[in-house]
Structures are given as structure tokens and as C-alpha cells.
C-alpha positions in Angstrom: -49.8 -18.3 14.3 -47.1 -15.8 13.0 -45.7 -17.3 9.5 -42.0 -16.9 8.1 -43.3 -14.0 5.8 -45.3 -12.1 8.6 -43.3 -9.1 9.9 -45.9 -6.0 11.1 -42.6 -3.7 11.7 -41.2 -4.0 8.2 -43.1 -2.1 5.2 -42.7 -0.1 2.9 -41.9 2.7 5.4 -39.2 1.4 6.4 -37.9 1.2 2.7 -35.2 4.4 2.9 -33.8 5.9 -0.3 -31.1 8.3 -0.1 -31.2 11.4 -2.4 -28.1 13.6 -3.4 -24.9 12.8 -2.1 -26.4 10.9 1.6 -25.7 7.8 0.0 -22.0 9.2 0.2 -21.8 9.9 4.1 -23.6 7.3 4.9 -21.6 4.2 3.6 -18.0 6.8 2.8 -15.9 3.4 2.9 -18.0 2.2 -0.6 -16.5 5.1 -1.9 -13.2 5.9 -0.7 -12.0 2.4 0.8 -12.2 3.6 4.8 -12.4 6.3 6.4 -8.4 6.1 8.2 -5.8 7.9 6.7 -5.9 5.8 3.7 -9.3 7.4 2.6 -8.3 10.7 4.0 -5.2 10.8 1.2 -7.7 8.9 -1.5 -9.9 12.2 -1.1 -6.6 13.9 -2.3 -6.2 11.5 -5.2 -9.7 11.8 -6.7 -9.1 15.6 -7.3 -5.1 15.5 -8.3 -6.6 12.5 -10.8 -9.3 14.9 -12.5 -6.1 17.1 -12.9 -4.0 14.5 -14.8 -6.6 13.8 -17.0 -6.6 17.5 -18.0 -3.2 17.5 -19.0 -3.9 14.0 -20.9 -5.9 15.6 -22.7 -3.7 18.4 -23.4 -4.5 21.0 -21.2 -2.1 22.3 -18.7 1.3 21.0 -17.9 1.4 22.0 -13.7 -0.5 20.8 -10.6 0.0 22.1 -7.4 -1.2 20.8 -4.1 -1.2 22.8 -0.8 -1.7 22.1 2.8 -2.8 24.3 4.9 -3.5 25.1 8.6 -6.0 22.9 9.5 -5.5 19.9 7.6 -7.2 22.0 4.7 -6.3 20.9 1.0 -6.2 23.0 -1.9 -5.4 21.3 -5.5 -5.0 23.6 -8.4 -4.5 23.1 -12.1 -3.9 25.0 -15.5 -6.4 23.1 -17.7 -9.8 24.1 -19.1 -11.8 24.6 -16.0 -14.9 23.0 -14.8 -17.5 24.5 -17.6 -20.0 27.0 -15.6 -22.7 27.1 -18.4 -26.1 25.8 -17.3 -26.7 22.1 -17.3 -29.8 22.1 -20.0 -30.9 19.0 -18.2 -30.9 19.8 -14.7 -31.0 23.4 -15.0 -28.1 24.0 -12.5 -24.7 25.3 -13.7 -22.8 22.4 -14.8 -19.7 23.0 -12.1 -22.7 22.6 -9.2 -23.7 19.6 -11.1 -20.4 17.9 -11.1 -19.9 18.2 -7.3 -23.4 17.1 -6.5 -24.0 14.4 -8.3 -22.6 10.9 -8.9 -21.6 9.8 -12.1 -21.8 12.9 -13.5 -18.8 14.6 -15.4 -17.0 14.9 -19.0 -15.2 11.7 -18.5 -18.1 9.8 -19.9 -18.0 10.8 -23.5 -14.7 10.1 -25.6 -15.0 13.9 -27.4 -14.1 15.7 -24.1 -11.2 12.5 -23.1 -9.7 10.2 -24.8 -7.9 8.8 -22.1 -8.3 9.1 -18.5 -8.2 7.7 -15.3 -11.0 8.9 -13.1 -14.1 6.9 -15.6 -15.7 6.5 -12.5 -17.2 9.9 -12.4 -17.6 10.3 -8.1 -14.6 11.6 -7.6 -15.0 15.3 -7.3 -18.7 14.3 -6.0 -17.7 12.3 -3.3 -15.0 14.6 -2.3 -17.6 17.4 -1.6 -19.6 15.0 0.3 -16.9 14.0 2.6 -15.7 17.7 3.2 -17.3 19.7 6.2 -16.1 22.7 3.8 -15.3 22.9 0.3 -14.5 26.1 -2.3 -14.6 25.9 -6.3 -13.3 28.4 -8.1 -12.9 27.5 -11.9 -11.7 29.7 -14.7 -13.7 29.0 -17.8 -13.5 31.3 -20.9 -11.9 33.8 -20.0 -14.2 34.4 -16.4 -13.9 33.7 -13.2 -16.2 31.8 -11.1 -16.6 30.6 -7.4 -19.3 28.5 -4.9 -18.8 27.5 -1.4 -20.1 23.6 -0.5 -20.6 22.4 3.3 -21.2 18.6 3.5 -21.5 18.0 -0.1 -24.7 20.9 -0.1 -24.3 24.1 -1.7 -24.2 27.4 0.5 -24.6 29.8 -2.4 -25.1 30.5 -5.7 -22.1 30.4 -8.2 -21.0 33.6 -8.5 -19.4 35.3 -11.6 -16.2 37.3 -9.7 -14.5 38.6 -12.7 -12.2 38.4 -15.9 -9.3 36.2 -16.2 -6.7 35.4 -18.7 -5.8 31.7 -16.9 -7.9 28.9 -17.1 -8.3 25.9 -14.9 -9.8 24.5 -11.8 -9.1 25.2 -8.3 -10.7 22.9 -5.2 -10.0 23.6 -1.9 -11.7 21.4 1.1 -11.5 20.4 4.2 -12.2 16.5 5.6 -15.0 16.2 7.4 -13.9 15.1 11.0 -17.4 13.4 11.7 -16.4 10.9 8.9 -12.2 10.3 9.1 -10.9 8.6 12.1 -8.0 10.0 10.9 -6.6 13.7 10.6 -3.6 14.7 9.9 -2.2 14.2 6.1 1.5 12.7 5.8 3.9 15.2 3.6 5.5 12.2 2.6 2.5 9.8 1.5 1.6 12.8 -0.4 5.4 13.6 -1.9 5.2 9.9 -2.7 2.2 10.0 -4.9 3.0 13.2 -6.8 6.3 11.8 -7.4 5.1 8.8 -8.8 2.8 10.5 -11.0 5.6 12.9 -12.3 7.6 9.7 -13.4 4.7 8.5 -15.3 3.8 12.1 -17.3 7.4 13.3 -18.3 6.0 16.8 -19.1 3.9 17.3 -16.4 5.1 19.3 -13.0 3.4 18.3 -9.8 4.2 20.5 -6.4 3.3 20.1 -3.0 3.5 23.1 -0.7 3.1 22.2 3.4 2.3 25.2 5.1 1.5 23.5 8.5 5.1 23.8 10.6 6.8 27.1 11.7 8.8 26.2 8.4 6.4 26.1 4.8 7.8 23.1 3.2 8.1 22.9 -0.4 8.9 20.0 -3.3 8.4 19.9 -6.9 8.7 17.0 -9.4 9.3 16.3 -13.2 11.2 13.9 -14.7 12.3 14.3 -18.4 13.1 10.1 -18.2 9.5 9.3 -17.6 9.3 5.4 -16.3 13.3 5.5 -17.5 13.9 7.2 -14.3 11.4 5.9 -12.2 13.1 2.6 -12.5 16.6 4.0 -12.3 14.9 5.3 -9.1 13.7 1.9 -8.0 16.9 0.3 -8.6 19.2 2.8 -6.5 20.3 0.8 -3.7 21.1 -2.4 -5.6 23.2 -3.9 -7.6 22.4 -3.4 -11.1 22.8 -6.1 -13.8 22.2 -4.2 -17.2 22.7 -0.5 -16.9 21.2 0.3 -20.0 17.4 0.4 -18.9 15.4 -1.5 -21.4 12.5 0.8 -22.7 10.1 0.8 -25.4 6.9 2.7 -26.1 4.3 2.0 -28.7 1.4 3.7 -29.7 -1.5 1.0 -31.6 -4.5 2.6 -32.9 -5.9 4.1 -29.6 -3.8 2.3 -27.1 -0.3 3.3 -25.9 2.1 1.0 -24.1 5.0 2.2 -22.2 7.6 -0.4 -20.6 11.0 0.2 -18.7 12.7 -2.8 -17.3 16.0 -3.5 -15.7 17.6 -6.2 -13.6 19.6 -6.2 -9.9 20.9 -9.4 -8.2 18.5 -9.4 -5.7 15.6 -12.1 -5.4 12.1 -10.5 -5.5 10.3 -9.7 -8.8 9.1 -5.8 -8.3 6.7 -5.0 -11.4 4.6 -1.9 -11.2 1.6 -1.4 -13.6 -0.2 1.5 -14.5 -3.2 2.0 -16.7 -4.3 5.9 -17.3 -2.2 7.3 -14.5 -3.8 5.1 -12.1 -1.5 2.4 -9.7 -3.1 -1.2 -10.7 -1.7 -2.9 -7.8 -3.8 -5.7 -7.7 -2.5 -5.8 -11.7 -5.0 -6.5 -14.3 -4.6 -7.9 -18.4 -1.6 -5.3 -18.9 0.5 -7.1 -16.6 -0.4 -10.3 -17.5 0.4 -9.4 -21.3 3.8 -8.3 -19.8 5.0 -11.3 -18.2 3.6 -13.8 -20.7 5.8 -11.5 -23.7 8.6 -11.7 -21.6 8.5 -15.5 -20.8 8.4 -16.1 -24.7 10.8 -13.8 -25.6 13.3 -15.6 -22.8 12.7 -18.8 -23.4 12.9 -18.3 -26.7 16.2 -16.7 -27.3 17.4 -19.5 -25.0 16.3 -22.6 -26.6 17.6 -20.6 -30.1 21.1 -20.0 -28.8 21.3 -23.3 -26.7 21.4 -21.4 -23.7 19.5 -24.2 -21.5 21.5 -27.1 -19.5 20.5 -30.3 -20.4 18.2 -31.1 -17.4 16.2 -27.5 -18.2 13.3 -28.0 -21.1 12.4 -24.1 -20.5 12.2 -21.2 -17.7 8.7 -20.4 -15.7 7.4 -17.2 -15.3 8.5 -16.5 -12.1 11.9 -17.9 -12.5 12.3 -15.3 -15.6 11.2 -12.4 -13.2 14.0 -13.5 -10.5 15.3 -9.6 -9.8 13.1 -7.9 -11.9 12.5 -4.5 -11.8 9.9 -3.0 -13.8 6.8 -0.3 -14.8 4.4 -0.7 -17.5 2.4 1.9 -18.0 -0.3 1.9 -20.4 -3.2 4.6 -21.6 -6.1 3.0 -22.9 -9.7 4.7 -24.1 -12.5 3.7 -21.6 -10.9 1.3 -19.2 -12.7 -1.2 -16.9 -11.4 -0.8 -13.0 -12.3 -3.0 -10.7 -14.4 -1.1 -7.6 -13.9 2.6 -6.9 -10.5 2.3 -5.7 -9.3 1.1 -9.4 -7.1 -1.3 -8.4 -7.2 -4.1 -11.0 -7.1 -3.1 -14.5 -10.7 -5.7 -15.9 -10.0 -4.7 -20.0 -9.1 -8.0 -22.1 -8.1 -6.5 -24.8 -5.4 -5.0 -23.4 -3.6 -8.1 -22.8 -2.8 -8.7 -26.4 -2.3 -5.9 -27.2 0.7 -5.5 -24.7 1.9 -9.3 -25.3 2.1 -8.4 -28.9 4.0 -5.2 -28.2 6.7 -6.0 -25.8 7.0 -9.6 -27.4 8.2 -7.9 -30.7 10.3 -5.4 -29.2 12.3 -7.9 -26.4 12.7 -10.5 -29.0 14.3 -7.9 -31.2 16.6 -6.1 -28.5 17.8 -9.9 -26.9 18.7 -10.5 -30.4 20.9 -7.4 -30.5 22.2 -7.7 -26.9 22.9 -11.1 -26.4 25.8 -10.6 -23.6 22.4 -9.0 -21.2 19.8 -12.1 -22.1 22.7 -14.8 -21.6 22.9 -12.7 -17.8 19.3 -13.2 -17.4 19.0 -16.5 -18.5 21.6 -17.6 -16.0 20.2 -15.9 -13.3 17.2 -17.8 -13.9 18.9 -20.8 -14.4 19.8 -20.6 -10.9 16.7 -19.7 -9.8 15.1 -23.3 -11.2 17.7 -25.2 -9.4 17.3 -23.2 -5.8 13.0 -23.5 -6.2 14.0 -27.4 -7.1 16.3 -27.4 -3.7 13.4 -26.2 -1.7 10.5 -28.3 -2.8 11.2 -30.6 0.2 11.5 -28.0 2.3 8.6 -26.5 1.3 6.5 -29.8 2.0 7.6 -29.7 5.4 6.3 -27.1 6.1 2.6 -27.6 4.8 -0.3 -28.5 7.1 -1.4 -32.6 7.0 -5.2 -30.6 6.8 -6.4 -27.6 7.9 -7.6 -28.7 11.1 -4.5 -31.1 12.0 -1.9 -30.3 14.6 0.2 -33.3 13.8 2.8 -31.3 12.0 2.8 -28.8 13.6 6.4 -27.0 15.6 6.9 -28.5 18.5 7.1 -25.6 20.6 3.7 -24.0 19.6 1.5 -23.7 22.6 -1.9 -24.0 20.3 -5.1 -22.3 20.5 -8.1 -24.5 21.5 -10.4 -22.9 19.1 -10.1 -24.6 15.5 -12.0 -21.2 14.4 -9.6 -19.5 12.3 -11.6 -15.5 12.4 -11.0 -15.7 16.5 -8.0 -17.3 16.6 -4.8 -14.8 17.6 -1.4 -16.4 17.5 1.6 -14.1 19.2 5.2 -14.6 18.1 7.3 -14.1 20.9 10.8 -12.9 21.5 12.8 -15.7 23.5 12.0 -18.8 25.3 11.5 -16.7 28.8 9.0 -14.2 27.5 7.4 -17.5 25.5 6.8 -19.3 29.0 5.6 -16.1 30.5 3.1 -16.0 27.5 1.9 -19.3 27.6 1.5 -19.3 31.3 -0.6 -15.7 31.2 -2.5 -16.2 28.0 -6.0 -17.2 27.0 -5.7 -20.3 26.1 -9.1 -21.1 23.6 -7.7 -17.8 21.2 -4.5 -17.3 22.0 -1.6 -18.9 20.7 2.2 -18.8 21.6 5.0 -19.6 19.3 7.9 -18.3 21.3 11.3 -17.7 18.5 14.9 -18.6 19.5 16.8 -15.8 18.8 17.2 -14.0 15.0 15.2 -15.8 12.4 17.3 -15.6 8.8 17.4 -12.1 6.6 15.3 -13.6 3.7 15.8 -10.4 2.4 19.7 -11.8 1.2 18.2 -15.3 0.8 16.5 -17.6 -1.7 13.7 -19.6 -0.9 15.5 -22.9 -0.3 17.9 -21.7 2.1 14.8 -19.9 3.8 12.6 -23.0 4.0 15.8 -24.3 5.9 15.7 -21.8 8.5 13.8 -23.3 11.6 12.7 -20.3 13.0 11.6 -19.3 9.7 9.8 -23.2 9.4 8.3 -23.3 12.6 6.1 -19.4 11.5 5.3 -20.9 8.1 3.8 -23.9 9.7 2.1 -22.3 12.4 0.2 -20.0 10.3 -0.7 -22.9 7.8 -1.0 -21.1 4.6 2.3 -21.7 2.5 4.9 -19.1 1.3 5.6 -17.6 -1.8 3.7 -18.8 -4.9 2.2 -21.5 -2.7 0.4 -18.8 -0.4 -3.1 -19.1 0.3 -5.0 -16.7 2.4 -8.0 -19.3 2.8 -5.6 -21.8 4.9 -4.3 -19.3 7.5 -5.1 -20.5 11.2 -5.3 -16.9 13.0 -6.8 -14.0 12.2 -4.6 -12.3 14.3 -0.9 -12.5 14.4 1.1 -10.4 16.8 4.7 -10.0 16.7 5.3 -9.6 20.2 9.5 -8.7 21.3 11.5 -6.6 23.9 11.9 -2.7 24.1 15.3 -2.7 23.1 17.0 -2.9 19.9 17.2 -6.7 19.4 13.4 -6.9 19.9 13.3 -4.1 17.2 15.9 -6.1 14.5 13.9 -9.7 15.1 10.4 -8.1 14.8 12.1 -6.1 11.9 13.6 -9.7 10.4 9.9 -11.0 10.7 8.4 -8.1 9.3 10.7 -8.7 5.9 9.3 -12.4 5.9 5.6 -11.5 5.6 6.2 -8.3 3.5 8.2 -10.4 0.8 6.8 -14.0 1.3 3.1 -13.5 2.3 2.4 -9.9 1.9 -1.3 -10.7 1.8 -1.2 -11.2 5.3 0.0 -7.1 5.8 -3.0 -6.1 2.7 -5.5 -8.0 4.6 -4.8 -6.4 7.7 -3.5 -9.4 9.8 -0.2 -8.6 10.9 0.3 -6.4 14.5 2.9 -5.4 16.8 2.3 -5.6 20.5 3.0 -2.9 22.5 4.4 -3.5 26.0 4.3 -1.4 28.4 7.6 0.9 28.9 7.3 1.4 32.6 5.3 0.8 36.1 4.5 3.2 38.1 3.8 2.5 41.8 1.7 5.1 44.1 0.4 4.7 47.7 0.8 0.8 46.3 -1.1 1.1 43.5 0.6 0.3 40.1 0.2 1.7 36.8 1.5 1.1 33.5 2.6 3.5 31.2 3.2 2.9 27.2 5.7 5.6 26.3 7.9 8.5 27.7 5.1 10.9 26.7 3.0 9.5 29.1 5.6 9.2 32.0 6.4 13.2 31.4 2.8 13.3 31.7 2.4 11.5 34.9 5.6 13.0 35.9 3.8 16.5 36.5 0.6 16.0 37.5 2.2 14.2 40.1 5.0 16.2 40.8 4.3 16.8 44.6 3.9 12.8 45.2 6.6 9.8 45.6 6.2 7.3 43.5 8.8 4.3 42.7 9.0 3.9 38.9 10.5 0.7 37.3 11.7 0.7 33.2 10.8 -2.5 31.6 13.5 -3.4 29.1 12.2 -7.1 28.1 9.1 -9.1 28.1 11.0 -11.6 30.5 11.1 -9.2 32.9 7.0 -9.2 33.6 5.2 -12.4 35.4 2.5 -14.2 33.1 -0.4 -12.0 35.1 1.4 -8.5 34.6 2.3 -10.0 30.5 -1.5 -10.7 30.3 -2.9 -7.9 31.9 -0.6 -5.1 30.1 0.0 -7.0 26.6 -2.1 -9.5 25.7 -6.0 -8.9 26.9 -7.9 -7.5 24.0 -10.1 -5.4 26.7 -6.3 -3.2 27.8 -3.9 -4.1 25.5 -2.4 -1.6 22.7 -1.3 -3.1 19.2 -0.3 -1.4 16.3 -1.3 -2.6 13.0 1.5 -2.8 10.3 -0.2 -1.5 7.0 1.8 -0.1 3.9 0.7 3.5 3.3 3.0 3.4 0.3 4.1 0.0 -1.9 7.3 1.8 -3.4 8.3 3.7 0.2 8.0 0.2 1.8 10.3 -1.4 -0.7 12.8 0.9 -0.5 12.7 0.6 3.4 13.1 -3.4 3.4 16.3 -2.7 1.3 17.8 0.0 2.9 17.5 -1.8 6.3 17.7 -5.3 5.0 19.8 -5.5 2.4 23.4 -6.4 1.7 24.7 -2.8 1.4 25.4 -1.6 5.1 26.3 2.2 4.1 22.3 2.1 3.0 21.8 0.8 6.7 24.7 3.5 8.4 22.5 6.4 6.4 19.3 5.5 7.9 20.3 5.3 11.1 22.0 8.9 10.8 18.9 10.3 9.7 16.7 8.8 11.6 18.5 8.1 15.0 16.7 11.4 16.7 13.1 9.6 16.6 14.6 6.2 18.4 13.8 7.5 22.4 12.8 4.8 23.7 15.0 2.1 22.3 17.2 0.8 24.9 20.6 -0.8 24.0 
């Protein structure tokens, strides 16, 4: 009789342990996040990083980054170099050490920096071990050195090539295509991140050279206004309530803390924290020191200066940060990140630190700019009476339970399944392409909720007169999982949610409109991946009776010559309505054929900008976009 505990194929043979850098290849997304194009530009990252912390700690003021032919990288710096003595320990030259080895580097001992960003100590490691090819040449008193890697393993010998008068590091690699789904880099996620980086290191220069098109594109950045002009930046396209940027910085024993704040009349609180160089967008103690300082420091001027109706005792958080726009940046000795990707700043101490800081300093300038905190106080003010307004709507909209359909919209076609993980709900452009969905779909996973016309811009809207919106309603209460500070990920009904509309340019506007209502209202659904965007098939193709369906003009031009000797008839699908529930099924909605596109942000600040630009309530902003951008629109249909 076999027991639980018996298992004759499972020993101690089976036991594998990864030496070197395996460990690296094997599981890359441990590492690097995933292996799509948002670990392919983290590899980039992990090297520019090591850069910055050279010039934090005072050693060379450029960085330039190259890509070549061949979705080749090369970053280069001016700081000390990667040393190239021998490791005492290991017996290896301390550069090979660095880029074999995990957790192995300079960054672990205060002496060599005070302050940086990549603690971790895999970075240049795990780049080497993702990289089919990869070339080190570092400049270390006063010579020059060089060693060639393939697959994180060396293929030589560092080599002493000669005497220099420079110092500094240069890495040049390659992405290993056996790893990355994806290939190509973007110039502009890249020009993005440099940028950003520029804003927070006022003396540093970043560059990035693309030498991929018949054209070498080039762009440099430095910013002698630091986070000043990062939120000028930030703030272009609206309409600004103090001009005068509010900014501080303070140095306390070891720490430094860096704020820039200014307010628009918009609605959405946009605060973006930094610790070391490195984007905290998950946040972290620093940002919860910011927001409690500035809470205090509001309330407190108000209740001081009787600046509070009668009815209103004090201001929330979140009502204070009604328009915000901010960057806190702060550089702090041997910070905590959570996981690899250092997105949540873990260090306590930092939060009083901050608090203490900012509260001083906002109490201080409100005191001496009272005109700008009365403007703020009323503008939150106004904010407590529109989130009272739209506590009843908001009730409406929440499930009875998780399971019940009893409040649910009327004219959602519901799944069978009460399993949320295979649960898919589509959100479908008009009522004739909703009954052609609910007639060709699956019924136990798939779920139709069709829209009637344009849902509300909630990007020109407060919450209460969003909550109103039944379009907007009948979404909220589909998905089952709140909105705004009531959002919770745990509660949402589909795994899947597919914005499903017409070819055309309304279908592009309404899925646009819904897109705004996730991104500001529940952006965790976009973070954790739920959000899609069917893909309908552009045209059918019939030959010899036999249709086909084709997804984009490429593929026509395509079918176009290899059958250029042939009739065919050819019919252009401008709207959903226009296919049968059996052609919308078999084109659109069966997981085994159909093409969706998932919406993911690549970059948090590029995103923003986009949302106001096509959103917001300046329509030049909207006139400029379509100028430069109208060329890419072929197969919009008006």
C-alpha cells in the first residue's frame, strides 16, 4: 500500500540547484518583471541606474544612451569605472565579478555610496544574463579595459587595451531573443525615462542617440529647475491656479527631501514620488509623510483664519489633493524597495522625517501667502460638497453581495459562471452590435453589456455628476468593484473586460471616453492587466466561396498580391452591427480566433498627458494632436 509520503520518482536527484547566473534565464520575470517590452526597457534601466548613482556620488555629470542596428544598447557614463583589480576573494577581476554574480557590487557598503538607487545589486548581473551579447569596457585609473560576455558567461579574459585620460563605464548588450517576447525598444519610452531622470538631477545631462532609421535621431536633456520644471512640465495643458510653484528642499542629517507642488482646476490628484532616482509608483513612507504634512498644514491654516463653512469641521486628504500636481523626491542612505522592480519605497523612517519637513515649510509659506491657501481651501471646499452629492449615487451603484445579480443594469446579458478568473464581460458599442453579441456569444463566460451611445467625459467631471451618468452606472455595477477611493480589486466579476466598438471614429471616441473612466477611476484594472480592446475584423474576403477575414490594410495589400491573378469580392466592415451573431463570434469574440489588444501604460506621465490632451477642456490641445498624428489614422472610417 503506497502511503501519502511514498514517491520512488522524487529524491534527492531530482533536487536542481542553479549555479552562476541560470537562476537568471531560467525564471528572467523574478528579475526583470516579464519578459515583453516592459522587461526589455527595465534591462535599459538597471544599467542607466548604476550611472546615476555614479554621478550621486559625484562622479560624472553625462550619460548617454545609444541604439543601434539591431536593437543593440550601448550606455556610457563619465564616472569612476567599474574597478578591474582582482577580487581577493574570488580571485577574478572585480569588473568579471560584478557581471557574474548576484548581489555583488559597491552599492553594499556606505564608503563607496551614500545614496543610491540600484541597493539591489543584480542589476548589471542580470543584464548580462539576459543579453545573447554583451561588451564592458571600463576606464579605471588611468587604463583601459574590455571583456566580451555571451549569455551572462564570459568569452575571454579582460584585457588591458591601453592608457586613457577618461574614466567611466561603458556596457554595450544585446537582448537575448530566446528570452524577450518582445524586440524592438520605443525611442520614446526611452526619451521618457531619461527625461524624467534629468528633471530629478538638475546637473546631470542624459542623451539618447537612435541610430536605427535612414535618419540618426538625437535628444538631450537637463533641466537647471530640477522637479520646479518637471511640474511646470506636468502642468502645461491646464489651467494653473498658483503660478508660483511651491518648492522646498531640505537636507536632515543624511536624508534629503525635495518637494515641488502646484495646483490646476482640474479634478485628479497627480503626485509623483521618488526615492534615490528611482519612480516609487506604488508610493511608499515618503508619500505618506507628504500628504499627512499637507493635510495638517491645510486644515490648519483654515480652522486659524476661519476659512471653514459652518457645516465643515475639517478637509480629508483626498479632498486637499483635489488638482494636485506634485513630485517629491527624496535621497535617503540604504533604502528598503519593495521586490526587484523598486516600486514601493518599505523605509519608516522616512515618513517623519518628510512630514516634519514639508509640515514646517507649508505652514510657514500658507502663512505668507494667504490669497493661494484661501484658493485651495475653496477648491476643496467644493470638493466635500460634490463627494457628499455623490454618496447616494455611489450606493447605487454597489453590488447587494458579490455573488447577487439583483442590482444589477438591466440590460446586462450576464455570464453563467459566478467564477470571477474565467469570467469575460464585453462592452459593446450600440444596442445592434449588443444583440448581435448576446445572440453569438458564450454564454457560461461571456458577458454583454451593450452602451447607448457616448458615456460622460469624466475627464471634465466630478464624481457626483459621474455617478449620475447611466452609462457610466450601468459599467461600475457590472464590474462590481466600486470607483475611486471605494475601488476594490478583490470584488471585480470578470477577469476580462473587453471594450468592444465600431471601426470608425465614434467607436474610437466611446472606447476612448471608457478608456478615461478606468485610467482615472479604477486604474488598477489597466496595472493588473484586465482591460482589452477587441479587434474586429476590417474586411471579408470571398474566393471560389470561401470567406476570409482580414484584421488590417496590411493584410489586405498582402492578400491583394498573392492573389493578384484571382477574383475575389471584398466587403469593408465599418460597424459591429454590420456582422450576424455567428460571423461576431467567430471573428471577435472566440478566444481560439479572436485578436485583442491589451491596454497597458508603458509610461504613467506619457499617459497622463495623453488623457488631457485628448480629454480635456482645451480643444487646441485636441486640434494639435490630431495634426500630428492624423497620418497614422488609415483605417479609421468617418
Amino acid at each position: 500500500m503506497e502511503t501519502l509520503f511514498e514517491n520512488k520518482d522524487y529524491n534527492a536527484n531530482q533536487i536542481q540547484v542553479l549555479k552562476g547566473l541560470e537562476a537568471v534565464r531560467k525564471r528572467p520575470g523574478m528579475y526583470i518583471g516579464s519578459t515583453g517590452i516592459k522587461g526589455l526597457h527595465h534591462l535599459v534601466w538597471e544599467v542607466v541606474d548604476n550611472s546615476i548613482d555614479e554621478f550621486l556620488a559625484g562622479n560624472g555629470d553625462q550619460i548617454k544612451v545609444t541604439i543601434h542596428q539591431g536593437e543593440e544598447i550601448t550606455v556610457e557614463d563619465f564616472g569612476r569605472g567599474i574597478p578591474a583589480d582582482t577580487h581577493q576573494e574570488t580571485g577574478l577581476p572585480a569588473v568579471q565579478v560584478v557581471l557574474t554574480t548576484l548581489h555583488a557590487g559597491g552599492k553594499f557598503n556606505n564608503s563607496s555610496y551614500k545614496v543610491s538607487g540600484g541597493l539591489h545589486g543584480v542589476g548589471v548581473s542580470v543584464v548580462n544574463a539576459l543579453s545573447s551579447e554583451l561588451e564592458i569596457t571600463t576606464h579605471w585609473e588611468g587604463h583601459k579595459y574590455q571583456q566580451h560576455y555571451k549569455k551572462g558567461a564570459p568569452v575571454d579574459k579582460l584585457k588591458k587595451i591601453g592608457k586613457t585620460e577618461r574614466s567611466g563605464t561603458i556596457i554595450r548588450f544585446k537582448p537575448d531573443s530566446e528570452i524577450f517576447t518582445a524586440r524592438e525598444f520605443k525611442f520614446e519610452n526611452l526619451a521618457h525615462r531619461l527625461q524624467e531622470s534629468a528633471y530629478l538631477n538638475k546637473e546631470l545631462t542624459l542623451s539618447l542617440r537612435d541610430e536605427r532609421g535612414e535618419e540618426v535621431v538625437e535628444k538631450e536633456f537637463q533641466y537647471d529647475g530640477g522637479i520646479k520644471a518637471f511640474v511646470e512640465f506636468l502642468n502645461k495643458d491646464r489651467n494653473i491656479i498658483n503660478n508660483d510653484i511651491i518648492y522646498f528642499e531640505s537636507k536632515p542629517d543624511d536624508y534629503e527631501v525635495e518637494i515641488a507642488v502646484q495646483y490646476n482646476d482640474g479634478y485628479n490628484e497627480r503626485i509623483f514620488s521618488y526615492a534615490n532616482n528611482i519612480n516609487t509608483i506604488d508610493g511608499g513612507y515618503h508619500l505618506t509623510g507628504f500628504k499627512t504634512a499637507l493635510t495638517r498644514a491645510v486644515n490648519n491654516f483654515a480652522k486659524n483664519n476661519n476659512k471653514l463653512p459652518a457645516k465643515i469641521s475639517s478637509l480629508n486628504g483626498k479632498d486637499v489633493r483635489e488638482g494636485i500636481t506634485a513630485v517629491i523626491n527624496v535621497k535617503l542612505p540604504e533604502p528598503q524597495f519593495e521586490g526587484q522592480t523598486k516600486t514601493k519605497l518599505g523605509n519608516s523612517e522616512i515618513r517623519s522625517i518628510v512630514e516634519s519637513e514639508v509640515y514646517q515649510y507649508l505652514s510657514l509659506y500658507f502663512d505668507t501667502n494667504p490669497d493661494l491657501a484661501k484658493k485651495i481651501i475653496d477648491k476643496a471646499v467644493q470638493a466635500v460638497r460634490a463627494r457628499k452629492a455623490s454618496k447616494k449615487a455611489r450606493e447605487l451603484t454597489k453590488r447587494k453581495t458579490a455573488l447577487s445579480s439583483n442590482s444589477l443594469p438591466g440590460k446586462l446579458a450576464d455570464c453563467s459562471s459566478k467564477k470571477s478568473e474565467e469570467s469575460e464581460l464585453f462592452i459593446v458599442e450600440g444596442d445592434s452590435a449588443g444583440g448581435s453579441a448576446k445572440q453569438g456569444r458564450e454564454r457560461k463566460f461571456q458577458a454583454i453589456l451593450p452602451l447607448k451611445g457616448k458615456i460622460l467625459n469624466v475627464e471634465r467631471a466630478r464624481l457626483d455628476k459621474i455617478l449620475n451618468n447611466n452609462e457610466v452606472a450601468a459599467i461600475i455595477t457590472a464590474l462590481g468593484a466600486g470607483i475611486g477611493e471605494d475601488f476594490n480589486l478583490e470584488k471585480l466579476r470578470y477577469h476580462k473586460i473587453v471594450i468592444m466598438t465600431d471601426a470608425d471614429v465614434d467607436g474610437a471616441h466611446i472606447a476612448t471616453l471608457i478608456l478615461t473612466l478606468f485610467y482615472r477611476y479604477m486604474p488598477e484594472l489597466i496595472e493588473n492587466g484586465h482591460i482589452y480592446l477587441a479587434k474586429p475584423p476590417l474586411y471579408k474576403v470571398t474566393k471560389r466561396k470561401k470567406s476570409h477575414y482580414l484584421y488590417s490594410d496590411q493584410a489586405l495589400e498582402t492578400f491583394r498580391k498573392e492573389n493578384e491573378n484571382s477574383s475575389f469580392s471584398l466587403q469593408r466592415y465599418k460597424g459591429l452591427g454590420e456582422m450576424n451573431p455567428e460571423q461576431l463570434w467567430a471573428t471577435t469574440m472566440d478566444p481560439q480566433n479572436r485578436v485583442l489588444q491589451k491596454v497597458e501604460i508603458d509610461d504613467k506621465i506619457e499617459a497622463d498627458d495623453i488623457f488631457t490632451r485628448l480629454m480635456g477642456s482645451n480643444a487646441s490641445l485636441r486640434k494639435e494632436f490630431i495634426f500630428n498624428n492624423a497620418e497614422l489614422a488609415q483605417t479609421i472610417d468617418v
